[in-house]
C-alpha positions in Angstrom: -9.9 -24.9 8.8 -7.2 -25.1 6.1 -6.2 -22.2 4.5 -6.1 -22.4 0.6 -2.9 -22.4 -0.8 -3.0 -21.4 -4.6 -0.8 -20.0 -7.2 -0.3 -16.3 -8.0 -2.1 -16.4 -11.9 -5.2 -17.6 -9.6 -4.9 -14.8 -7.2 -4.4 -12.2 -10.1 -7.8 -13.5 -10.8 -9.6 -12.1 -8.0 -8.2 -8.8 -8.8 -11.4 -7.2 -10.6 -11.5 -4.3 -12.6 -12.3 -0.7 -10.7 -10.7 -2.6 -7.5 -8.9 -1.4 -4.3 -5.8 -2.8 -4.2 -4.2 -2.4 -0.7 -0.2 -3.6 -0.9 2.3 -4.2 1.9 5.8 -3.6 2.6 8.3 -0.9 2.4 11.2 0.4 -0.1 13.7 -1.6 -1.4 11.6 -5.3 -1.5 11.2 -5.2 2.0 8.1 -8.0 2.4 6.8 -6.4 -1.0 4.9 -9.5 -2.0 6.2 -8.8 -5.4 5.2 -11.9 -7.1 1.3 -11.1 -6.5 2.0 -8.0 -8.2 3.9 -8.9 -11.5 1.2 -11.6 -11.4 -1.7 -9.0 -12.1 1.1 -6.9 -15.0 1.3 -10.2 -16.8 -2.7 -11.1 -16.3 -3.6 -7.5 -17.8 -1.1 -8.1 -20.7 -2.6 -11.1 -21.8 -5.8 -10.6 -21.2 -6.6 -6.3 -20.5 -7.6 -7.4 -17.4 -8.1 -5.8 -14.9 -9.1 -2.0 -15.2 -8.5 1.2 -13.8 -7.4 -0.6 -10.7 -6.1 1.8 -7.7 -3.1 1.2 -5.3 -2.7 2.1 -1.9 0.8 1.6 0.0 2.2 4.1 2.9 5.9 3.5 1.3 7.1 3.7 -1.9 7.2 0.0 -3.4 10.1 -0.5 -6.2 14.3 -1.5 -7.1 14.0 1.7 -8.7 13.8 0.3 -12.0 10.6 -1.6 -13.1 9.6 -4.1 -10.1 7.2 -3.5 -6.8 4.2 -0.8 -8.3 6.8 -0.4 -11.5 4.9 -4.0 -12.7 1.4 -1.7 -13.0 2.7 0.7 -14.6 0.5 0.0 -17.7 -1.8 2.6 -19.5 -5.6 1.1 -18.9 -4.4 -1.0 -15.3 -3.6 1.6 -13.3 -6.0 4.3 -12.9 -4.8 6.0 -9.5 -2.1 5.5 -6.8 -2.1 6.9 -3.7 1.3 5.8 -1.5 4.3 7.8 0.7 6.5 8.1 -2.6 6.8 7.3 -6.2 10.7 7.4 -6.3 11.3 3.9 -6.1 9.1 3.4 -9.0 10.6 5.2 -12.0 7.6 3.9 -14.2 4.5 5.0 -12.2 7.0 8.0 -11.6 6.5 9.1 -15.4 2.8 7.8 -15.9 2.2 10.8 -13.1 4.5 13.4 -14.5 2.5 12.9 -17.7 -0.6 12.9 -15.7 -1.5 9.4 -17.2 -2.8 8.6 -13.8 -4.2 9.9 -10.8 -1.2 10.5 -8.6 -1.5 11.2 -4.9 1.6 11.1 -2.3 0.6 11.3 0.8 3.1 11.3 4.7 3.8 8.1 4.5 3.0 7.9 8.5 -0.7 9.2 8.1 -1.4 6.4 5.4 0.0 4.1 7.9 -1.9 5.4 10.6 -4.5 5.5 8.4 -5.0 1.7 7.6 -5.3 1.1 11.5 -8.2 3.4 11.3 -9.9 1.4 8.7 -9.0 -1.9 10.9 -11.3 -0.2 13.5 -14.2 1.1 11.2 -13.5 4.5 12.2 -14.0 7.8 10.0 -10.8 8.3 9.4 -7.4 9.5 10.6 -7.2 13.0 12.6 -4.2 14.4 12.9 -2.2 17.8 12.9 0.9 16.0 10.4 0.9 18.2 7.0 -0.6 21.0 8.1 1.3 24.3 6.6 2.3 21.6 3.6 1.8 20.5 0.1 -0.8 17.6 1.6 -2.8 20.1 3.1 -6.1 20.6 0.8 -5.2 24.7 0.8 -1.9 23.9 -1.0 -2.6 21.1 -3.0 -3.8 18.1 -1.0 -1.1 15.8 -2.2 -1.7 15.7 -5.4 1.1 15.1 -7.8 -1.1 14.7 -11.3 -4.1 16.8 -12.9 -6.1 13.9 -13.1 -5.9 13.8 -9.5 -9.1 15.6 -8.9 -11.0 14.5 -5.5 -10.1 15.8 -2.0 -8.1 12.7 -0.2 -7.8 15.0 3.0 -9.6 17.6 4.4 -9.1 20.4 7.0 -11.5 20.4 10.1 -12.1 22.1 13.3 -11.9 20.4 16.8 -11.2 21.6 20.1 -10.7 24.6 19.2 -7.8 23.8 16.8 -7.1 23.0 13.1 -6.4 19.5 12.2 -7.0 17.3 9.0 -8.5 14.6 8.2 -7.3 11.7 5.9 -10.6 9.8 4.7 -10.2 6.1 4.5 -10.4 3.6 1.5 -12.2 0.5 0.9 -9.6 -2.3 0.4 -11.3 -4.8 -2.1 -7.9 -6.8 -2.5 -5.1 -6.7 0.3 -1.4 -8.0 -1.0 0.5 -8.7 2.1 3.9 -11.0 2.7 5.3 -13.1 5.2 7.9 -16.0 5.7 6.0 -18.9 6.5 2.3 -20.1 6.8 0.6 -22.9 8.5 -2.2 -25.2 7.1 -4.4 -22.7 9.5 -3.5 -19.5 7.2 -1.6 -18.0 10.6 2.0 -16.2 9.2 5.1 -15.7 10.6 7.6 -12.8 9.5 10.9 -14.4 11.0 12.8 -13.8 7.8 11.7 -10.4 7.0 13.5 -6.9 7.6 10.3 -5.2 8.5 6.4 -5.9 10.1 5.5 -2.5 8.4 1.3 -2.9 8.6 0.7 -6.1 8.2 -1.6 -6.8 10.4 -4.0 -3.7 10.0 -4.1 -3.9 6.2 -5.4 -7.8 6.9 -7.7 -6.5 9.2 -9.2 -3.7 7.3 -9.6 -5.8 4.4 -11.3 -8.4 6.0 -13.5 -5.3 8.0 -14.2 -3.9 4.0 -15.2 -7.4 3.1 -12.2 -7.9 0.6 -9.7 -10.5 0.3 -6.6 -10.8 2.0 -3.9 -12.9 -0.1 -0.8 -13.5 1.2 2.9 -13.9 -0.1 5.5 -16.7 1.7 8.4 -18.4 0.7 7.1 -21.7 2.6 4.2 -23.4 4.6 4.6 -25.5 8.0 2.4 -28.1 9.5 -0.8 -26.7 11.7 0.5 -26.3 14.9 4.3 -26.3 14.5 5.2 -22.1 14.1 5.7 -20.7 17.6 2.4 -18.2 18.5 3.8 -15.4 19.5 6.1 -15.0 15.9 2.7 -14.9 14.0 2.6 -11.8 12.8 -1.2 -12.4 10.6 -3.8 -14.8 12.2 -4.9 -16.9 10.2 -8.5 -15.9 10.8 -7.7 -12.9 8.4 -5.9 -14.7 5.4 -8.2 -16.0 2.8 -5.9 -17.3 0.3 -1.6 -18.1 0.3 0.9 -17.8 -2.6 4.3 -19.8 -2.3 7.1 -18.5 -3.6 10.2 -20.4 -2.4 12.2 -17.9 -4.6 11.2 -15.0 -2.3 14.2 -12.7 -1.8 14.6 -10.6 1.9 15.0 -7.4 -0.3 15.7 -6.7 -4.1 18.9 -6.6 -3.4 19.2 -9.4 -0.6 18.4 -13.1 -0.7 18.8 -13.2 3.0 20.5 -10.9 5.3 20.5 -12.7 9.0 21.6 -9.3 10.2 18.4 -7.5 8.8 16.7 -10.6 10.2 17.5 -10.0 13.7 18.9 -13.1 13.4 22.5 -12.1 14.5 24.4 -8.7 14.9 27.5 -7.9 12.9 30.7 -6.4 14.1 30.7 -3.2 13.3 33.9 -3.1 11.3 31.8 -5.5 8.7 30.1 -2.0 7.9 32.2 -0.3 5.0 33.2 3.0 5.7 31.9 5.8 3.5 34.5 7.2 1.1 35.9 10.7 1.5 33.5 12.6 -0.5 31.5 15.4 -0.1 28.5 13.0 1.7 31.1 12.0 4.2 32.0 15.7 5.0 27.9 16.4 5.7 27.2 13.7 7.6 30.3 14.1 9.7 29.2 17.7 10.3 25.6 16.6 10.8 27.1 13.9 13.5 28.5 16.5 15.7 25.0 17.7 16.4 24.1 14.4 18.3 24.8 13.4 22.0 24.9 10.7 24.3 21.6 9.2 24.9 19.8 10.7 22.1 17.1 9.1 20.0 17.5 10.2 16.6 15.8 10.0 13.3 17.7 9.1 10.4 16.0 9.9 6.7 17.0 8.4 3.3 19.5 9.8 1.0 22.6 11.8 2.6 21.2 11.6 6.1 21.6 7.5 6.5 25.7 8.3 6.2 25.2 9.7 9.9 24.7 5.5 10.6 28.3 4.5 8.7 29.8 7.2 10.6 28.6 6.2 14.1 30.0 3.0 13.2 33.1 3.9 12.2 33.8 5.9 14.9 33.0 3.3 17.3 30.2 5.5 19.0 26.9 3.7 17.6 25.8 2.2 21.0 26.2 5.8 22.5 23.0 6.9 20.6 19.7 5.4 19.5 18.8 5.3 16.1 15.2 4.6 14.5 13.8 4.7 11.5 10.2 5.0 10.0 9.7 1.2 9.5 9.5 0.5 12.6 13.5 -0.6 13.6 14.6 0.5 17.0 18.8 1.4 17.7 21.7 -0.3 15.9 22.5 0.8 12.3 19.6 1.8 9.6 20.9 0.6 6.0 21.3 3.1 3.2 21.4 2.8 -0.6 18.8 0.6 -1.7 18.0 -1.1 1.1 17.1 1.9 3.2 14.3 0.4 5.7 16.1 -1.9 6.8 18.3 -1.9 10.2 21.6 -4.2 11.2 22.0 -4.4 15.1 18.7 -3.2 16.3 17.4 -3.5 19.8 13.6 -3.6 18.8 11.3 -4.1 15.5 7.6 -2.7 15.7 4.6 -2.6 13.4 5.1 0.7 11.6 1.9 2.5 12.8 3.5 2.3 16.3 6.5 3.8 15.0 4.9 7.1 13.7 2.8 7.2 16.5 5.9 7.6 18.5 7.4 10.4 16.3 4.4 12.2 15.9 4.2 12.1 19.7 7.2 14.1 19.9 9.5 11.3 20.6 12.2 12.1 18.9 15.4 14.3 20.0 16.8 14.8 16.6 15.6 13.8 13.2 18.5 13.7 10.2 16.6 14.8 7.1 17.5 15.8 3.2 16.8 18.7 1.5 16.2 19.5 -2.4 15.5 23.2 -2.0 15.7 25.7 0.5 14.9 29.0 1.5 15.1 32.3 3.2 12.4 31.4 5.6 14.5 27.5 6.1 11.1 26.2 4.6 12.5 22.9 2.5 11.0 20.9 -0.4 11.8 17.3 -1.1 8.5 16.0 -2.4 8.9 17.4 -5.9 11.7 19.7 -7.8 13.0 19.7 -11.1 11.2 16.8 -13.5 10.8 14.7 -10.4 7.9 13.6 -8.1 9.8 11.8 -5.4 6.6 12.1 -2.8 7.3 12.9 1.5 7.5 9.4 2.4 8.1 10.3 6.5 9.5 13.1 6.0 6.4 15.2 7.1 5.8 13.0 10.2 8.8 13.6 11.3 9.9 16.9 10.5 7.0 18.7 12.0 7.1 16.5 15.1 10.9 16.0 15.9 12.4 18.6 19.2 15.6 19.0 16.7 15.9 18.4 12.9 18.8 18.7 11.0 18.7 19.0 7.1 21.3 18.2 5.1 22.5 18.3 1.4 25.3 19.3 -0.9 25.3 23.1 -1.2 24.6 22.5 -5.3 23.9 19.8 -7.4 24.0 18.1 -11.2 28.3 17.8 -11.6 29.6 19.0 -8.2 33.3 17.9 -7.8 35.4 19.0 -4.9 38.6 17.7 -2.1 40.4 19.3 0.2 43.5 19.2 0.0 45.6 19.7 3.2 42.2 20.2 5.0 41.0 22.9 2.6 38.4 23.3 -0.8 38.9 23.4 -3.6 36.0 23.3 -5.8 37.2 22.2 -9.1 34.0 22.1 -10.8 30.3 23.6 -9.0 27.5 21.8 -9.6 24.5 23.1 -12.0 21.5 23.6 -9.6 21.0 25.7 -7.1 19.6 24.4 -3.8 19.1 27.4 -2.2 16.1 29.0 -3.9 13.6 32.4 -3.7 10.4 29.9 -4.3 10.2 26.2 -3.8 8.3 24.1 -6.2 6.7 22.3 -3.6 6.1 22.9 0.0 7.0 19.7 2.5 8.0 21.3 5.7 7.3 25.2 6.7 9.8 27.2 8.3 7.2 29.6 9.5 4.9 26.7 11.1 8.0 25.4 12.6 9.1 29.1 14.0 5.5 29.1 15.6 6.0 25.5 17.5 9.4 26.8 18.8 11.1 23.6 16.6 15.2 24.3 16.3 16.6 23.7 12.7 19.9 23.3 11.4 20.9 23.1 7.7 24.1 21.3 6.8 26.5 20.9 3.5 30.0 20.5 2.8 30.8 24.2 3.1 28.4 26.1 5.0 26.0 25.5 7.7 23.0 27.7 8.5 20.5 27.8 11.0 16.8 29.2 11.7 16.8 32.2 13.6 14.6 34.0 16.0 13.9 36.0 13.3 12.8 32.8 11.3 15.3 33.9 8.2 18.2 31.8 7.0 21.4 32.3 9.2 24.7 31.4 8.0 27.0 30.3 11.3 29.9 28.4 9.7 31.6 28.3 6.6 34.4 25.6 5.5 38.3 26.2 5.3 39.1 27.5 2.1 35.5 28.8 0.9 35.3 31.8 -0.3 32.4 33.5 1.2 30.9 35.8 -1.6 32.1 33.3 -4.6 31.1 29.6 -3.3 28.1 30.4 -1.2 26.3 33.7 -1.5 27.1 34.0 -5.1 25.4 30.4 -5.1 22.1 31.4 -3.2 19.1 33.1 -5.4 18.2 35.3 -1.8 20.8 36.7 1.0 20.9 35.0 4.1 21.1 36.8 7.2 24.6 36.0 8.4 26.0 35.5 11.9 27.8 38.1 13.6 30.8 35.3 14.8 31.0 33.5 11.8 32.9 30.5 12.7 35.1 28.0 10.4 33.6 24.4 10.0 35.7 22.0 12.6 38.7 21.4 10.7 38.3 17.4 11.3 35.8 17.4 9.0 37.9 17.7 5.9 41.1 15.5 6.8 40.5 11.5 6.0 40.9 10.2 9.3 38.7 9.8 12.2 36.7 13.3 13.9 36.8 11.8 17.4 33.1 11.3 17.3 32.7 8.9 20.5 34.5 11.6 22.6 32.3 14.7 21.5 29.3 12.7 21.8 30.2 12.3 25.9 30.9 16.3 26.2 26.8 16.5 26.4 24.1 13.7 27.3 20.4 13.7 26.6 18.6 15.5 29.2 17.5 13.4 32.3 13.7 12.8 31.6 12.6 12.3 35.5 14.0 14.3 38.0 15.0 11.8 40.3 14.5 13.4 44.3 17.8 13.2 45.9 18.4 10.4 48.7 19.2 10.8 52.0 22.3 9.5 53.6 
């Protein structure tokens, strides 16, 4: 049966007041069927309508300025959002910190997780991921707004064991994107840079009785895309919008490379300049090996990615991240989400379900505060609400996590000169704090579970003890130790008996000899393979 192709004022029109809106894709534009969206901003400012509409998306949607969510962000449309992070939407961003709305951010892997769940017509997700943080009920339940009232999650018993429990939502309206459709309503994702959840968003809508609409950039005769690139059967599509204007990203019209479509040499990746970002993710670098699956967050940590590749060592390791991309390089910037060179691309849910397997060697993580305990906040500091996107998936799951950040921030300005610091200006804020605003991973939960974490900046590193207290291990070459980093701490760390000088590599311009460290240790054999006789 043909689907019904029709344009995006007419699906706006099926967006009633007091509705579920349930939206796809991730970041940067990634499949964000962004047209659907502004469609409903410029229905609403014509005509008020709709209402006190709510929005549900794992990851952050926005180009940081006003599209993705940002088109909503309208007194009277949006009532509540409920997504991974508002940081790519500066205007939803300030309706919350204003408490305009009700503002919820949530681990971006549970609500992922979470629409699979609904797929199924189960309760709910159960899962240990945000215990001992900000998203569990007994610290806040992820709320980000004082109108944000009602308990999203809850904390239950079961086999002898805490856990909690992420209740589901009732999609009335599902906004999904794709590349193509057929005349049958089946869509492929050839030209996309993720699959995020398509499919179970399409199939909890359809389960909730809604209406699944989706976003392409062109339709194909019935019968002509190949089967097994249909990412949405057309059994769950009610309606499709054509868009041949349909960028890859916000910042991309099309990226074959983030396609899958071909990989790039790896000199086509610009190197990162020598800044203080370059010095941490070098330093963070040294902590992988051969063979290891790794983890690399946004912000300083996707550096680690350039590096690899200018060193020549990329293919040594295996890098993910949360959107589902398996190996090559992750993007950074704007267009974190995104992956050049990978070996695999999988639905997101299958992603997290990985991580929060344990399947991770190493996770690369931020950090916005610190302290004594290592316990780190990036979910909310200062006059920000940037929400825990992955972060708490994978920081509470991963064998190893690394955090890094600039030691201060607000003005920093530093080089080294002959392989030495000079700080010429130190920034404003203080990272390293006696309280943290917020709480998005626990030190002391991660002491219990036996977790090993490392915290990285350009002139000091510090580790988590057996005592579970800030250590300092290593300072850089030219620091001076009471001046540039206790004297820039609001609490004492406990500090390591062979304090050792940061790896004097670190600081010089040219290359740290990253492929040959890596090769010093390997990943540890995972089957103990019986030895063969002659």
């Amino acid at each position: 049966m043909a689907v019904r192709v029709v344009s995006a004022e007419d699906a706006a029109r099926l967006v009633k007041s007091g509705d579920t809106l349930l939206i796809g894709g991730s970041g940067g534009g990634h499949a964000v069927p962004d047209t659907l969206i502004a469609a409903v901003a410029e229905r609403f400012l014509k005509e008020g309508a709709p209402r006190d509409i709510t929005t549900v998306h794992p990851v952050g949607l926005g180009d940081r300025k006003s599209r993705g969510v940002g088109h909503l962000a309208h007194d009277g449309l949006l009532k509540r959002v409920v997504c991974g992070t508002l940081v790519d939407s500066p205007p939803v961003e300030k309706m919350a910190l204003e408490n305009r709305i009700e503002a919820y951010t949530l681990p971006q892997g549970a609500l992922s997780q979470l629409t699979r769940e609904m797929a199924s017509g189960r309760p709910g997700l159960v899962t240990h991921v945000g215990l001992n943080t900000f998203v569990d009920p007994r610290l806040g339940g992820g709320r980000q707004s004082a109108r944000a009232t009602e308990d999203l999650v809850e904390v239950v018993e079961l086999a002898g064991r805490e856990w909690l429990f992420y209740k589901p939502f009732v999609p009335d309206v599902a906004f999904l994107r794709g590349t193509t459709a057929d005349e049958d309503g089946n869509v492929t994702m050839e030209q996309e840079a993720i699959f995020g959840e398509m499919i179970s968003m399409a199939q909890a809508t359809r389960r909730a009785g809604g209406i699944v609409i989706v976003q392409v950039k062109r339709l194909a005769r019935r019968g002509t895309l190949n089967p097994k690139q249909v990412k949405i059967p057309g059994i769950l599509v009610d309606l499709v919008v054509v868009d041949p204007a349909q960028t890859q990203t916000y910042a991309s019209d099309y990226n074959p490379a983030y396609a899958g479509e071909l990989k790039i040499p790896l000199s086509a990746i610009a190197p990162l300049p020598f800044d203080p970002r370059k010095v941490i993710a070098r330093r963070a670098a040294l902590e992988l090996y051969a063979g290891a699956v790794c983890n690399l967050g946004s912000g300083i940590s996707t550096g680690i990615a350039t590096v690899a590749a200018e060193e020549g060592c990329l293919d040594a390791i295996t890098l993910t991240n949360e959107q589902g991309l398996i190996g090559g390089a992750p993007a950074s910037g704007n267009e974190v989400g995104a992956s050049r060179n990978y070996h695999a691309m999988i639905d997101q849910p299958y992603q997290f379900d990985f991580y929060d397997g344990g399947g991770l060697d190493v996770a690369f993580l931020s950090f916005a505060e610190v302290n004594a305990e290592g316990s780190v906040n990036v979910s909310r500091f200062s006059d920000r609400i940037i929400g825990p996107g992955g972060f708490i998936n994978i920081s509470q799951n991963a064998k190893t996590v690394v955090f890094s950040g600039t030691f201060t921030s607000g003005g920093l300005d530093m080089a080294w000169p002959d392989g030495r610091t000079v700080i010429s200006r130190e920034g404003r804020d203080r990272k390293f704090v006696s309280a943290l605003q917020q709480l998005t991973y626990s030190g002391l939960y991660a002491q219990k579970v036996g977790q090993e974490a490392l915290y990285v900046t350009e002139r000091a590193v510090f580790r988590r003890n057996a005592t579970g207290r800030l250590e300092l291990i290593e300072i850089a070459p030219g620091i001076d130790l009471e001046r540039d980093v206790l004297g820039q701490m609001a609490f004492t760390p406990d500090i390591a008996a062979d304090l050792k000088l940061m790896d004097a590599a670190l600081f010089r311009p040219g290359p740290i000899g990253l492929e040959r460290r890596l090769h010093l240790s390997q990943r540890p054999e995972r089957i103990a393979w019986p030895r063969l006789s002659a």
